[in-house]
N, CA, C and O of each residue as an XYZ file, in Angstrom:
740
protein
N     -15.424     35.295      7.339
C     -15.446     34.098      8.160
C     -14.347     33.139      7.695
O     -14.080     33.030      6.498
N     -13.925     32.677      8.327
C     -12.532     31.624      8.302
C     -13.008     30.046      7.896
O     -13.624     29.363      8.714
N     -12.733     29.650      6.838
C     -13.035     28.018      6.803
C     -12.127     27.266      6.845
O     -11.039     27.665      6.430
N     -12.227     26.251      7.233
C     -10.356     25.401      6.619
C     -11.126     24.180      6.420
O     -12.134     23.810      7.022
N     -10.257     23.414      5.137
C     -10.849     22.147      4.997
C      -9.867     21.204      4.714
O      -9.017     21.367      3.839
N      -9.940     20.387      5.307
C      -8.934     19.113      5.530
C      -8.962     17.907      4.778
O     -10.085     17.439      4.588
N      -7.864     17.216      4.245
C      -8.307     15.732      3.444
C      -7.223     15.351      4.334
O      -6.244     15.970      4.749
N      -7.663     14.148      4.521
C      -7.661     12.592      5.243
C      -7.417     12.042      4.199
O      -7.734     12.301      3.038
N      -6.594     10.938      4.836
C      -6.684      9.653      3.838
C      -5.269      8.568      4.205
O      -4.616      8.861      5.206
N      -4.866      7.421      3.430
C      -3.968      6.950      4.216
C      -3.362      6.809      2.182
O      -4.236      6.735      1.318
N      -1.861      6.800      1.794
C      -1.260      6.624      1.127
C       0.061      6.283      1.306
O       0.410      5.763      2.366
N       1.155      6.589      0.071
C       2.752      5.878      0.326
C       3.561      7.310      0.210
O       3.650      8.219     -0.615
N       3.933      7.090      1.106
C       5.913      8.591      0.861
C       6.783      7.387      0.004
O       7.094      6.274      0.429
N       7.052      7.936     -1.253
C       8.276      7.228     -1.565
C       9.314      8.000     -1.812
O       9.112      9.143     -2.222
N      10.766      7.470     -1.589
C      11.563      8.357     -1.617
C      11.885      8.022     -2.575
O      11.040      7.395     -3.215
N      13.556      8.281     -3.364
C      14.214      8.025     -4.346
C      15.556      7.944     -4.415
O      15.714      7.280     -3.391
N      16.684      8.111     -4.846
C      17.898      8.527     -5.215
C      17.907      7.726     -6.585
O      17.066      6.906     -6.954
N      19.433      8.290     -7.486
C      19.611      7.737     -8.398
C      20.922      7.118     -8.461
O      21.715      7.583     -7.643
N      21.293      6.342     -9.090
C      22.267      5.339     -9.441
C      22.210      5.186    -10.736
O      21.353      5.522    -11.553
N      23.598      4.431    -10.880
C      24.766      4.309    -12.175
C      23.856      3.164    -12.978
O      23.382      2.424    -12.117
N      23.545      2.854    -13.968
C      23.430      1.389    -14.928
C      24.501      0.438    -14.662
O      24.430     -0.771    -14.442
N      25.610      1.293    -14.731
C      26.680      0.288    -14.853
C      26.995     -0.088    -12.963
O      27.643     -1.118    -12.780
N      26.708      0.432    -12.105
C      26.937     -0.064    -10.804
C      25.778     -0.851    -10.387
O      25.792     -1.454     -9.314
N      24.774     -0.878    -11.179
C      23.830     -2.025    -11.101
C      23.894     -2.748    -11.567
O      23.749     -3.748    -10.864
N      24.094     -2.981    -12.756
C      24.931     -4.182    -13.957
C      25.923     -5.037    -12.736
O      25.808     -6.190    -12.319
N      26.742     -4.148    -12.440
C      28.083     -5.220    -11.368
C      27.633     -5.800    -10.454
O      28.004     -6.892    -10.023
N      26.664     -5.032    -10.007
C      25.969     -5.761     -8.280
C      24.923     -7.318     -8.821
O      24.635     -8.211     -8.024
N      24.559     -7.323    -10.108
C      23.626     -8.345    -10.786
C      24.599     -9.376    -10.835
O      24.430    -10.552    -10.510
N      25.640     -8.836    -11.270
C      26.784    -10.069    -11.612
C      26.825    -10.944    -10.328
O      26.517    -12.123    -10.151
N      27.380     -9.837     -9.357
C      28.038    -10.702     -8.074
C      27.635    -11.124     -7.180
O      28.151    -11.656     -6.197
N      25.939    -10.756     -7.672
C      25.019    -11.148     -6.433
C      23.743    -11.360     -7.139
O      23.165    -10.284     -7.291
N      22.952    -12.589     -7.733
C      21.847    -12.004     -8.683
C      20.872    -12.164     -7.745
O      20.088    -11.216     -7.800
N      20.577    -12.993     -6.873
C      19.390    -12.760     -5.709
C      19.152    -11.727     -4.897
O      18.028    -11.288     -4.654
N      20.372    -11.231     -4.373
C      19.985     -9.978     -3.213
C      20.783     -8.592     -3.625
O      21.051     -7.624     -2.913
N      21.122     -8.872     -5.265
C      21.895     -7.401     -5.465
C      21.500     -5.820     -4.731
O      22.284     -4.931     -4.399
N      19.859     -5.858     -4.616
C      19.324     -4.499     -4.471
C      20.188     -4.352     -3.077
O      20.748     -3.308     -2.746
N      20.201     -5.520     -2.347
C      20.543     -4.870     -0.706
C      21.931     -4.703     -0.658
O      22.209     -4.044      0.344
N      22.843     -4.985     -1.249
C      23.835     -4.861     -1.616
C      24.251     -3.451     -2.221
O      25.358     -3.044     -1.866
N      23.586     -2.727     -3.003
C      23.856     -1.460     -3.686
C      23.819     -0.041     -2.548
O      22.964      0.188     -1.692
N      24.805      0.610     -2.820
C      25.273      1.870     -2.636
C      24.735      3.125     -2.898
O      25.529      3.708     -3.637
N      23.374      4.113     -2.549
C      22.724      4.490     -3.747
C      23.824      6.036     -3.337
O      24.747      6.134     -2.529
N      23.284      6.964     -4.190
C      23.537      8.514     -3.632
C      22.901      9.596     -3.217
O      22.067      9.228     -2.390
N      22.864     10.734     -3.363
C      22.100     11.677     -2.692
C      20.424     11.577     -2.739
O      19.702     11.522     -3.734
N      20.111     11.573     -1.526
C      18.419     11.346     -1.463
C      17.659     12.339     -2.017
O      18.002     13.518     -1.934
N      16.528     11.937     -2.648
C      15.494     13.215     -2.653
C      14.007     12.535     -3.009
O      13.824     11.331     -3.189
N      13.243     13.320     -3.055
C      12.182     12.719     -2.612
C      11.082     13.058     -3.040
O      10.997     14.268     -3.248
N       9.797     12.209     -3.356
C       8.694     12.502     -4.299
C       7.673     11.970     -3.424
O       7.704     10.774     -3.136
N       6.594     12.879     -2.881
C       5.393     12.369     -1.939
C       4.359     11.995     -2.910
O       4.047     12.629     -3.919
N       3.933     11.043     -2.546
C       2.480     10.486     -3.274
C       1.632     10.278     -1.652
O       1.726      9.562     -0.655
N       0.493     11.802     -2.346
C      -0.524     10.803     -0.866
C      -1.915      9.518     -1.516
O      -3.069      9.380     -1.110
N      -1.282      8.884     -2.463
C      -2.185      7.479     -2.427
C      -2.050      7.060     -3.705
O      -2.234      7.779     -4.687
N      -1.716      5.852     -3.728
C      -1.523      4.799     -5.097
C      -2.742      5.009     -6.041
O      -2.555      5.240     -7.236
N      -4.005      4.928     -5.501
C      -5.541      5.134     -5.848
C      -6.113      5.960     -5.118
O      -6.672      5.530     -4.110
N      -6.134      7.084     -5.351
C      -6.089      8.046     -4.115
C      -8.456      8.267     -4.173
O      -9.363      8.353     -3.345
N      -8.335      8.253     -5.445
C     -10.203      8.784     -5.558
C     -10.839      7.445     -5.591
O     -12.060      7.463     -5.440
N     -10.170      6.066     -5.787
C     -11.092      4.897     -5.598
C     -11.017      4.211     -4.159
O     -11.895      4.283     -3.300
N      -9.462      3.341     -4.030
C      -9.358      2.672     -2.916
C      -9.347      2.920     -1.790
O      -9.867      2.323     -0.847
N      -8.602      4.042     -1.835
C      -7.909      5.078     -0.396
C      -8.806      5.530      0.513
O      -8.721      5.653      1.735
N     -10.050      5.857     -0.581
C     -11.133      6.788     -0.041
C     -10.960      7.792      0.899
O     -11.349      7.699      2.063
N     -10.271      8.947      0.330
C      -9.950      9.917      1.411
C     -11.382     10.712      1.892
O     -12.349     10.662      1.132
N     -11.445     11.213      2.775
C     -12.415     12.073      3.362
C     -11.763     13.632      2.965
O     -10.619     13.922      2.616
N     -12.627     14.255      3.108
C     -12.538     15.772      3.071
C     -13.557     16.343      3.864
O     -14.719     16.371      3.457
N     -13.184     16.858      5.094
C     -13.799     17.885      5.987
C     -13.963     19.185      5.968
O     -12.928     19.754      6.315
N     -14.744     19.833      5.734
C     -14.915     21.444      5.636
C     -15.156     21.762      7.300
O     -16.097     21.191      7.850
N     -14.345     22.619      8.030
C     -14.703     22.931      8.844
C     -15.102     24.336      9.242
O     -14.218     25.191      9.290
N     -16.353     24.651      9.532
C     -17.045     25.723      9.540
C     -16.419     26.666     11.153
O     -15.723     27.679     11.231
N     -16.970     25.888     12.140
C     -16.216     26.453     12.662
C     -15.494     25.330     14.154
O     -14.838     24.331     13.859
N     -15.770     25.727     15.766
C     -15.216     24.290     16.560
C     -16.722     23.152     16.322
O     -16.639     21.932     16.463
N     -17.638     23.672     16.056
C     -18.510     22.623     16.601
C     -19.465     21.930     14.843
O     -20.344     21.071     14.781
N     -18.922     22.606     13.865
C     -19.621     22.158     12.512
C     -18.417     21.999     11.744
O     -17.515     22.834     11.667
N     -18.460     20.775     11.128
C     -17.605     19.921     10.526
C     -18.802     19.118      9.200
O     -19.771     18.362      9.276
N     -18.297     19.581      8.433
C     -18.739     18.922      7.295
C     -18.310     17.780      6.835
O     -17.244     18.202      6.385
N     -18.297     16.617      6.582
C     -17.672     15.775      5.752
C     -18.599     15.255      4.500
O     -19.799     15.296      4.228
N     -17.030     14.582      3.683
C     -17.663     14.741      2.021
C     -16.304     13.716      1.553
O     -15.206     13.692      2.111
N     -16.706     12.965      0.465
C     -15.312     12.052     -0.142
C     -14.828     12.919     -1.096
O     -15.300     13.914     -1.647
N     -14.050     12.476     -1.152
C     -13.059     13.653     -2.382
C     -13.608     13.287     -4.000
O     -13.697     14.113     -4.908
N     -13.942     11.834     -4.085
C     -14.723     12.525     -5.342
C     -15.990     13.135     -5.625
O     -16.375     13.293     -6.783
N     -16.723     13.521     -4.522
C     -18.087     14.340     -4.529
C     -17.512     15.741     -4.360
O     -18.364     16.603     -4.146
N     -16.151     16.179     -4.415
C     -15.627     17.678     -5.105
C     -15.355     17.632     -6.246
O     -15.365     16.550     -6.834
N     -15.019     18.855     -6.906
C     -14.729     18.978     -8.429
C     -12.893     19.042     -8.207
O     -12.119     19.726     -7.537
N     -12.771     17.859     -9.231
C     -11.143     17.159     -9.281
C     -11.041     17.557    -10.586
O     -11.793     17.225    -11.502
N      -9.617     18.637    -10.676
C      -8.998     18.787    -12.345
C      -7.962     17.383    -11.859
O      -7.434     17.366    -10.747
N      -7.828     16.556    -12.594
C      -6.328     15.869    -12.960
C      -5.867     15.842    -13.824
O      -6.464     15.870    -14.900
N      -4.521     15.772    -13.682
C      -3.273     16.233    -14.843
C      -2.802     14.814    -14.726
O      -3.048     14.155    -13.716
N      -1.939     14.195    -16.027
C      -1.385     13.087    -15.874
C       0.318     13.507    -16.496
O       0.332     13.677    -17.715
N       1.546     13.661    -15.863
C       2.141     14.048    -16.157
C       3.333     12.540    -16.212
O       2.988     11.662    -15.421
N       4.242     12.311    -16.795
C       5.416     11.399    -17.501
C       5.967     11.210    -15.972
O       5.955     12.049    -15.071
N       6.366     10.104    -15.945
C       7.126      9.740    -14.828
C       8.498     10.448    -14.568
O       8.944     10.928    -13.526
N       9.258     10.339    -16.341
C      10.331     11.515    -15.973
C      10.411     13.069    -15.847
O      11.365     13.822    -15.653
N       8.874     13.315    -16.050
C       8.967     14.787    -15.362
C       9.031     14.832    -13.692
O       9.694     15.654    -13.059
N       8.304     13.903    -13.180
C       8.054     13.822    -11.772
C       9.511     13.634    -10.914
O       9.748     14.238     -9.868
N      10.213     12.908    -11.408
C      11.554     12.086    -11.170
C      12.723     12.705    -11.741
O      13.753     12.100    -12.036
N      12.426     14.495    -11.947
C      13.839     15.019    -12.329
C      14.209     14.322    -13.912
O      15.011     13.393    -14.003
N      13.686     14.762    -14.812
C      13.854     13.883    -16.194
C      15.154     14.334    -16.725
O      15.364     13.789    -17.809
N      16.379     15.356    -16.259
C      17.692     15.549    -17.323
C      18.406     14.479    -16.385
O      19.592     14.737    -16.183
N      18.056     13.654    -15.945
C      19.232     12.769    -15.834
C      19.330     11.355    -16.285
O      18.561     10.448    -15.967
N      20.508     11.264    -17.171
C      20.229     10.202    -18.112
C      21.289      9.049    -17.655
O      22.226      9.265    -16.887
N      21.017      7.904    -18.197
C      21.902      6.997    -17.757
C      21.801      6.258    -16.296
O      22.560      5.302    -16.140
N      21.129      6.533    -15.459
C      20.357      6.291    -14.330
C      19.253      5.803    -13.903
O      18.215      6.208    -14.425
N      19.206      4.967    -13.014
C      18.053      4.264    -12.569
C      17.442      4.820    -11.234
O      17.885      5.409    -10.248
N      16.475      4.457    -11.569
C      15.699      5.020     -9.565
C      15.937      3.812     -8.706
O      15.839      2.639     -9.066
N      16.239      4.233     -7.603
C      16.424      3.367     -6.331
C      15.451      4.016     -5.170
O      15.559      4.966     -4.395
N      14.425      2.998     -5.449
C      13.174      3.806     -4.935
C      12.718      2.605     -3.295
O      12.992      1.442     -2.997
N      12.125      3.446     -2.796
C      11.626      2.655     -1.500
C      10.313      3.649     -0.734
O      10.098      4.778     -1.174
N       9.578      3.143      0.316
C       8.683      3.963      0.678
C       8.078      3.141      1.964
O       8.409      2.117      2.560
N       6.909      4.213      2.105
C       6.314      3.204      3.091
C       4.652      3.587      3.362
O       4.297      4.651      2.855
N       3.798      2.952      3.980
C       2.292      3.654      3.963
C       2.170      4.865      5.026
O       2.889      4.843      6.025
N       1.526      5.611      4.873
C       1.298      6.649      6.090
C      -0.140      6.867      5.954
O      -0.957      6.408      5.155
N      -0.238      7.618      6.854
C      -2.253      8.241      6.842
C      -1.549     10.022      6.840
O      -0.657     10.474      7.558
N      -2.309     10.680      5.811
C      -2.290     11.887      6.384
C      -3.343     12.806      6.217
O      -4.537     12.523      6.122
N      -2.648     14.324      6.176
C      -3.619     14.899      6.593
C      -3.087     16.636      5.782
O      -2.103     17.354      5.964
N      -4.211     16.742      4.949
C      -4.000     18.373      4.310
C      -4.828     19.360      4.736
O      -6.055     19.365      4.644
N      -4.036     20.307      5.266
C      -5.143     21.582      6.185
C      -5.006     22.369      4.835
O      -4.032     22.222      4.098
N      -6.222     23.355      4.519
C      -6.313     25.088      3.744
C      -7.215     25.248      4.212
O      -8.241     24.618      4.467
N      -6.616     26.664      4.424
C      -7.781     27.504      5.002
C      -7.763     28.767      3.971
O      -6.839     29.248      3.315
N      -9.273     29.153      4.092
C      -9.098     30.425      3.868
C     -10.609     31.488      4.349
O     -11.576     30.952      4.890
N     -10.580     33.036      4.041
C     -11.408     33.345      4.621
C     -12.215     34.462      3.932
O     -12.987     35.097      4.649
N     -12.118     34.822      2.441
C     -12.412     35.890      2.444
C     -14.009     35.534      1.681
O     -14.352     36.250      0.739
N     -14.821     34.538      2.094
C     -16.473     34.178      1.966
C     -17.231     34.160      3.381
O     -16.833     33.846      4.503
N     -18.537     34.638      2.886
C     -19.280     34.202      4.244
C     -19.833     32.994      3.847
O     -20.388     32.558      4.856
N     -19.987     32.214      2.933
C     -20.565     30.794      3.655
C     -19.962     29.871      2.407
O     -19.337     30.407      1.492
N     -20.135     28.848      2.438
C     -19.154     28.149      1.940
C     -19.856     27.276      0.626
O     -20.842     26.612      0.946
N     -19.541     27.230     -0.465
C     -20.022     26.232     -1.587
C     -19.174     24.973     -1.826
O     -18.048     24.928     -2.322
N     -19.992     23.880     -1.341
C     -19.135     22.765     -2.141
C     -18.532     22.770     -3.580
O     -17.499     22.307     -4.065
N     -19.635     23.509     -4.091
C     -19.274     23.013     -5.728
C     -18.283     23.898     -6.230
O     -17.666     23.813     -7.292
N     -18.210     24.692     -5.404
C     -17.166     26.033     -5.692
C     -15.046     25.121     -5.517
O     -13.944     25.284     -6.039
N     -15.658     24.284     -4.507
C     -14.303     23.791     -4.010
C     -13.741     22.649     -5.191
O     -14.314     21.673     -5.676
N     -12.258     23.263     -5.447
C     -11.820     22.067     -6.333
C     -10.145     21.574     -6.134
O      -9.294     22.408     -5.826
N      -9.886     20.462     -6.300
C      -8.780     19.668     -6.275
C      -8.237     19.607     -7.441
O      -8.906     19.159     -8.371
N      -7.035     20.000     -7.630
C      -5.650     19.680     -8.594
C      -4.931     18.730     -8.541
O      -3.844     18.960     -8.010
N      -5.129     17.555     -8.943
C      -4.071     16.698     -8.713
C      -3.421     15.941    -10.191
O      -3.768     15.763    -11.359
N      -2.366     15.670     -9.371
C      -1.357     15.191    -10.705
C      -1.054     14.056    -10.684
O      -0.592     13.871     -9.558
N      -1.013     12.963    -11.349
C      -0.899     11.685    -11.520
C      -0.074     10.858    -12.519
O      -0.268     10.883    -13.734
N       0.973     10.038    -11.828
C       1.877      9.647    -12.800
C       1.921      8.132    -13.005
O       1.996      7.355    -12.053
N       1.874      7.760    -14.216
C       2.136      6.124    -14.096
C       3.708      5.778    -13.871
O       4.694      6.250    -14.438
N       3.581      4.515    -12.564
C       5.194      4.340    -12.585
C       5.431      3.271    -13.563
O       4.409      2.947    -14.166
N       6.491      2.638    -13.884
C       6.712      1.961    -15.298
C       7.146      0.726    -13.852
O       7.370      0.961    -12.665
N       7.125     -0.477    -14.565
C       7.546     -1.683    -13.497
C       9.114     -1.997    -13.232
O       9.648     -0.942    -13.573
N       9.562     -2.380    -13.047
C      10.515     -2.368    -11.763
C      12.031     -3.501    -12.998
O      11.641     -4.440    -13.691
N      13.063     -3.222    -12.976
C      13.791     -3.933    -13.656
C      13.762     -5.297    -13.753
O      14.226     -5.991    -14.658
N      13.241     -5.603    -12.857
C      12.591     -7.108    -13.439
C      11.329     -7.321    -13.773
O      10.840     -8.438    -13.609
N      10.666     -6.370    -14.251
C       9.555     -6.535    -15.008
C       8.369     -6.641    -13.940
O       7.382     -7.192    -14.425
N       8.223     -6.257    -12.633
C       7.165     -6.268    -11.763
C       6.740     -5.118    -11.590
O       7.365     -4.058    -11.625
N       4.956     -5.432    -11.275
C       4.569     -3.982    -10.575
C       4.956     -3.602     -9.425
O       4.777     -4.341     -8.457
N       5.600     -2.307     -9.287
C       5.631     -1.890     -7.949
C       4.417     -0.715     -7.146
O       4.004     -0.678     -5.987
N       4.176     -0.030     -8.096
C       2.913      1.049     -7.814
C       2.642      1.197     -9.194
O       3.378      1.054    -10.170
N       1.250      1.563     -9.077
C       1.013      1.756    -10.353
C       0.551      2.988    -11.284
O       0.265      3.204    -12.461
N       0.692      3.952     -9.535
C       0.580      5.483     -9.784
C       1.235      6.370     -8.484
O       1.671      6.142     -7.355
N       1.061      7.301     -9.208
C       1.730      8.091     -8.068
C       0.692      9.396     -8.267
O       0.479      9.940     -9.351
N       0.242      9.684     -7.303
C      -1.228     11.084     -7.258
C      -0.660     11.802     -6.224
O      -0.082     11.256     -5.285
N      -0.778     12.866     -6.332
C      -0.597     13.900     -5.309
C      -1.677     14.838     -5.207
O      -2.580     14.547     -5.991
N      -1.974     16.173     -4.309
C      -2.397     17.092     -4.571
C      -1.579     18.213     -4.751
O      -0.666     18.525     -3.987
N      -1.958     18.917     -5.925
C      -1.002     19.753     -6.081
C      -1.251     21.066     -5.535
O      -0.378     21.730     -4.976
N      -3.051     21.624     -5.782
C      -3.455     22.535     -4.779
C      -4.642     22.499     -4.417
O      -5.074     21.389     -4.727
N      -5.799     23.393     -3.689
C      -6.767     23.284     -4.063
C      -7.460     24.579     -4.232
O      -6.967     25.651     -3.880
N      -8.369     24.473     -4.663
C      -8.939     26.159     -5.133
C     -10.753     26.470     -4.574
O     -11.764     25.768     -4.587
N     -10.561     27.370     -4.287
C     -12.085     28.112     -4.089
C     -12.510     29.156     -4.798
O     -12.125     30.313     -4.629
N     -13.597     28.653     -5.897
C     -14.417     29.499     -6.813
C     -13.078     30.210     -7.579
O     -12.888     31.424     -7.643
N     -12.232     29.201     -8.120
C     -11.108     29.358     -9.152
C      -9.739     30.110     -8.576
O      -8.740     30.165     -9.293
N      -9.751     30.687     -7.239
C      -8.727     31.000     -6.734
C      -7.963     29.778     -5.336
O      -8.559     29.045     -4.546
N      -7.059     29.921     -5.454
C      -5.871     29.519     -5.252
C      -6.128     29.486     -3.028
O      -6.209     30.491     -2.322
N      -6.188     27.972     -2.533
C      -6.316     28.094     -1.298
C      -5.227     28.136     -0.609
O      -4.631     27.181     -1.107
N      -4.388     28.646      0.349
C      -3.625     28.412      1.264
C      -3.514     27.479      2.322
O      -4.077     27.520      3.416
N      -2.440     26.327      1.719
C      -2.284     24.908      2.406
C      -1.575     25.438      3.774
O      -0.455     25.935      3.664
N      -2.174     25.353      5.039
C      -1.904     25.653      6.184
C      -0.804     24.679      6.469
O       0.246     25.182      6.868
N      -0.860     23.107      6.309
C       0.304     22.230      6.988
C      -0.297     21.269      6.394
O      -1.381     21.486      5.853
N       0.339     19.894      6.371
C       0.737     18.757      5.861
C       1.065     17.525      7.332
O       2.148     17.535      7.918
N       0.341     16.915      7.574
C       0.824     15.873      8.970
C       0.736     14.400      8.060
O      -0.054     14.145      7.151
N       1.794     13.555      8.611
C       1.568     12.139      8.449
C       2.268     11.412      9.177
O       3.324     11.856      9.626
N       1.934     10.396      9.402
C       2.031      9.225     10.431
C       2.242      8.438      9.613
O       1.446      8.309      8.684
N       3.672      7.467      9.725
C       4.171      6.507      8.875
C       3.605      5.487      9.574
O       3.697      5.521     10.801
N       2.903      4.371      8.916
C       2.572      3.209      9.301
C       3.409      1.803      9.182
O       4.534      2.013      8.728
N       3.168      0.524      9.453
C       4.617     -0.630      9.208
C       5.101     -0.579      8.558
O       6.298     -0.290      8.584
N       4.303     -0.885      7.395
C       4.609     -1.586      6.366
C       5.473     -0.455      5.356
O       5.201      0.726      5.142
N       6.588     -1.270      4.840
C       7.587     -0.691      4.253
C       7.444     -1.123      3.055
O       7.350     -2.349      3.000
N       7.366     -0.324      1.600
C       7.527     -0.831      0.357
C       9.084     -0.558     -0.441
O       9.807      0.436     -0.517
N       9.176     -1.775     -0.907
C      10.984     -2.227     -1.702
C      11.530     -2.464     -0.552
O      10.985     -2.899      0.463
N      13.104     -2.042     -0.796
C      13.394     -1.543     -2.484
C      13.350     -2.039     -3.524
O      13.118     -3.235     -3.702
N      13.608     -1.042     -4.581
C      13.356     -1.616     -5.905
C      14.041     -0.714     -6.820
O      14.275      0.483     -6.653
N      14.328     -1.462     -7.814
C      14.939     -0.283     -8.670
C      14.127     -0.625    -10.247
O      13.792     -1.703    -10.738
N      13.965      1.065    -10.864
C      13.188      1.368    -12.315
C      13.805      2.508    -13.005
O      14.288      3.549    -12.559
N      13.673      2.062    -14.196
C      14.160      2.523    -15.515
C      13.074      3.768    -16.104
O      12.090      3.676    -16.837
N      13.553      4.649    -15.612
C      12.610      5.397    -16.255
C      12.610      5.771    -18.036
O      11.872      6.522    -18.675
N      13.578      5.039    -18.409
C      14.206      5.496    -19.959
C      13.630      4.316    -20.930
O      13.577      4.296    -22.159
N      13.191      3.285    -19.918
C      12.243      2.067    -20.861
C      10.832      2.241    -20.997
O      10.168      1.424    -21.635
């Protein structure tokens, strides 16, 4: 029998690129109020967080769906959650030195499909979440900007490994930064 189970929830996409010390140093000089909008960054890349507080504030849902007409729902911390807390410069590409993040983002709601099929009926307690969680360090002028970054990394049934069908999100207004952080402080 086929199950797929879905998490909901609303969190931030932030993106990234990196930049020079010293081309941020110059832009401080010649502009100390609006340097960030002023800066030049370089090649994009990008780190998804689906939620700042993803198991307290966010309160994502998790749906087991049995089949069109039975739908289970359940909060994600009434599953079994391994979390990992891993260094900001592992998350953020850590061999690059001398560089700052030029980070920005924005809120979205989304949405994680896995399915899989090889049970006939389904155990909650069997189902578990991997997620990884990073503290971000505050922002070159000494402010918070997020204060984590959580993802899911997979999820598993009765210790094996589920197949993430797709990933949907819907960017919402509100835009966070830019900002730029030191990952080396």
């Amino acid at each position: 029998m086929k199950f797929n189970i879905e998490i909901k929830g609303f969190g931030q996409r932030v993106f990234y690129s990196y930049i020079e010390k010293e081309l941020v140093r110059e832009a401080r000089e010649a502009n100390r109020e609006r340097y960030i909008d002023y800066i030049f960054h370089g090649v994009d890349n990008n780190v998804h967080s689906s939620g700042e507080d993803l198991l307290e504030s966010n309160r994502p849902v998790v749906y087991i769906i049995v089949n069109e007409k039975e739908k289970l729902r359940v909060s994600l911390n009434k599953i079994n959650c391994e979390v990992k807390s891993h260094p900001a410069k592992k998350i953020f590409q850590p061999y690059v030195k001398n560089n700052l993040l030029f980070c920005f983002g924005y809120n979205e709601e989304y949405i994680h499909t896995y399915s899989f099929s090889d049970v006939e009926e389904i155990d909650i307690d069997k189902i578990t979440a991997r997620i990884v969680e990073t503290e971000i360090p505050k922002t070159i002028e000494n402010n918070v900007w997020m204060q984590k970054i959580i993802h899911i990394e997979s999820m598993l049934y009765d210790g094996k490994e589920i197949k993430r069908e797709e990933f949907l999100s819907r960017p919402l207004a509100s835009i966070l930064g830019p900002v730029i952080i030191d990952l080396e402080n």
